[in-house]
Structures are given as C-alpha cells and as structure tokens.
C-alpha positions, 0 to 999 in steps of 0.5 A: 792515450788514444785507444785505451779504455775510457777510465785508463784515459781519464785517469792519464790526463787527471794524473799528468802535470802537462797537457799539451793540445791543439786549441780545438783539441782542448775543447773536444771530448777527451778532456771534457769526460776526463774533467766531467765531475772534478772540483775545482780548477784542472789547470792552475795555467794555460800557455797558448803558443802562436796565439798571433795565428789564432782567431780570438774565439779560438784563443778562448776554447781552453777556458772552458776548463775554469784555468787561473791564468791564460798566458798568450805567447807569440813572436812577431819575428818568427811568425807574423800576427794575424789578428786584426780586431782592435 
C-alpha cells in the first residue's frame, strides 16, 4: 500500500477482507483516512495476537474503528504473559 496515491490506498484497505497490522499501526494515520467518513462498522472482528505481550491501553488502540468484537489470542506456553494489572 505504501507509496501509492492516496485515493489508491483507501481504496486497497476498503476493498480488503484482511487487514493485518501492528497495535500501533492500527491506530495510525493509514487507516484512519481510509476509514474517515464511512458508515457503519470497518471490521465485524479484531484478532489480536500475543496479547499477554501488550499493555492493556495498547490492546485498546484497534477500538477506535468501532469492531463487534475484539478476540484477545495468547499462549501461555509459547510466550509467557506480561500483563500484571488485575
């Protein structure tokens, strides 16, 4: 996506059925101009992977695209979970 026109951009992620990013990428500028002005919900779900590893405030950032749903994945066995906080 990067490097394109702007319109071209929006137009990939509005178009996908998969979008895959970092937590801080999620909340950037890229899919905020692409989601600026569209109504109703982007994402019907949101999977975030190794959520043991991120901060809880972290964790909310792709909520900011209104999801149904917000499915926290993490195995215990394969990375152990970081997050403290009751």
């Amino acid at each position: 996506v990067q490097g394109r026109p702007q319109k071209t951009q929006n137009n990939i992620i509005l178009e996908s059925h998969v979008i895959c990013c970092t937590l801080s990428t999620s909340g950037g500028l890229l899919l905020e101009s692409a989601f600026r002005g569209q109504g109703g919900v982007p994402f019907s779900c949101v999977i975030v992977d190794e959520a043991g590893q991120s901060c809880e405030i972290e964790t909310l950032t792709p909520l900011i695209h209104r999801c149904n749903k917000l499915i926290l994945v993490g195995d215990p066995k394969q990375l152990p979970p970081t997050v403290i906080s009751m």
